[in-house]
N, C-alpha and C positions, 0 to 999 in steps of 0.2 A: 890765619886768625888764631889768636891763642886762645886755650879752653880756659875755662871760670867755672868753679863750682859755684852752687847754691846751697840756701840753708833755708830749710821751714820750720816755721814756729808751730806746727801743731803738736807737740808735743807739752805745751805749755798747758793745754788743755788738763784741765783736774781730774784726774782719774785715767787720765786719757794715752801720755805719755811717761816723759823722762820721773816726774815724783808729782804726787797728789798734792804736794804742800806748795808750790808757787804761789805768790802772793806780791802787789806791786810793791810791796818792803821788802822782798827777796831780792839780793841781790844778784844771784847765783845765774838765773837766767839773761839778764843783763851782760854780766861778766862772761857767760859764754858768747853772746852774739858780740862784744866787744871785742873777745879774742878769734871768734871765727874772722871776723872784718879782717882783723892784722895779717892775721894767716892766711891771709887771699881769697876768702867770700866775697864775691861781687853781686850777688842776688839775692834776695830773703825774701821769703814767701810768706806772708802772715794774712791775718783777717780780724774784722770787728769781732768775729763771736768767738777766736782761740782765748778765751779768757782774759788777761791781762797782756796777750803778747806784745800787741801792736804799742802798749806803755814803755814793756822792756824795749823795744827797738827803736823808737823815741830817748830812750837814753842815751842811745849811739847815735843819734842825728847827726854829730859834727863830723865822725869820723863816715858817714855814708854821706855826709855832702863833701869833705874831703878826697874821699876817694872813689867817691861816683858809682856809689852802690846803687843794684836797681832795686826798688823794694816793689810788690805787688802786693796790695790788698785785696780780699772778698767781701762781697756785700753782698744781701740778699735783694731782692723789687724791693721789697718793703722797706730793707735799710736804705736805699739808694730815694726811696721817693720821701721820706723821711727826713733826708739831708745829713744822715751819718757820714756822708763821706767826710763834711767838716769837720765832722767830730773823730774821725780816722785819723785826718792830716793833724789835728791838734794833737792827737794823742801821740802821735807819730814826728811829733816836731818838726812836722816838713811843710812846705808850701805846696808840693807838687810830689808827686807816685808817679813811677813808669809805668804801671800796668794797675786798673782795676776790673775783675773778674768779676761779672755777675754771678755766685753761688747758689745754691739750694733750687736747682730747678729740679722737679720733675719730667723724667721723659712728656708723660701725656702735656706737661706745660712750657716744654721747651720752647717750640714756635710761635706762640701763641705771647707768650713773654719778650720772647727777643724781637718780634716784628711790635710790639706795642710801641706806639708813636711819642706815648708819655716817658716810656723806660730808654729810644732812641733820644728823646729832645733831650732827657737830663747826660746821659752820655757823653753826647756832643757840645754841650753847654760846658760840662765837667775839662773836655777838653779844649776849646775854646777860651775858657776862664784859666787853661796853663794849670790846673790841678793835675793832670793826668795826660802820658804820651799816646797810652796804648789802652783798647779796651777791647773785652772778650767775654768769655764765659765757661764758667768751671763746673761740668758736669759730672756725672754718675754714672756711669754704665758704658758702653759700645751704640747701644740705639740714640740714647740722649747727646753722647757727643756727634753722633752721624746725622742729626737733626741741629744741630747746634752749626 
C-alpha cells in the first residue's frame, strides 16, 4: 500500500495558527490546500468550528472529487443535532465526507454522549443518506479516547 499524507486546516483558526488575518476573501489558504492536493495530499482534516476552513476546502471540491481526497469533518452533539452537517457539506461543496468525528467531548461525557441513541440515529441516518463513509470521535486526553 502506498503511503498519503494528510493536511489539517486548524491552523486556519484566528489566532490559532498559520496568520490571524484568514478570512473567506483570503485567497491564500485556498491556494495552499489547492497546491497541497497537486502535490499529493490525499486527506484533509478540517471542522465547522476551524473558522472559515471548511469554505477554503470547498474551493477545491473539483480537484478532491478528481482525485479522491478523503476530507474529515468535526462536529460537536450539538452541531450534529442541529443539522450542521448540511451545512458542512454546503460549505464544503461535497455531497458526501469520508469521515465525520464527533468533537468537543468531555472525558466525564464521553460515554454517556456516544451510547446516546439520538447522537447514534443521526450518525447512521448521515450514513445511510451517503453523506458520510465513516464515523468516530475526536477526543482529548488518554482517558477520554480509552472511553471513546
Amino acid at each position: 500500500m502506498q503511503a498519503s499524507l494528510g493536511m489539517g486546516t486548524a491552523p486556519a483558526i484566528p489566532g490559532y495558527g498559520l496568520d490571524a488575518a484568514w478570512s473567506p476573501e483570503s485567497c491564500a489558504l485556498s491556494a495552499l490546500i489547492q497546491k497541497a492536493i497537486q502535490d499529493g495530499i490525499r486527506h484533509i482534516d478540517t471542522a465547522a468550528g476551524y473558522a472559515d476552513a471548511e469554505l477554503m476546502v470547498g474551493r477545491a471540491a473539483d480537484l478532491v472529487r478528481r482525485l479522491n481526497v478523503r476530507i474529515c469533518t468535526k462536529l460537536t452533539p450539538q452541531e450534529l443535532e442541529s443539522g450542521t452537517l448540511a451545512c458542512s457539506l454546503q460549505r464544503l461543496a461535497l455531497d458526501r465526507i469520508d469521515t465525520l468525528l464527533l468533537t468537543g467531548l468531555l472525558h466525564s461525557e464521553v460515554n454517556s454522549i456516544l451510547r446516546d441513541e439520538k447522537i447514534g440515529k443521526r450518525m447512521a441516518a448521515a450514513k445511510q443518506l451517503g453523506q458520510i463513509s465513516r464515523s468516530g470521535a475526536s477526543t482529548y486526553g488518554t482517558d477520554a479516547a480509552l472511553c471513546a
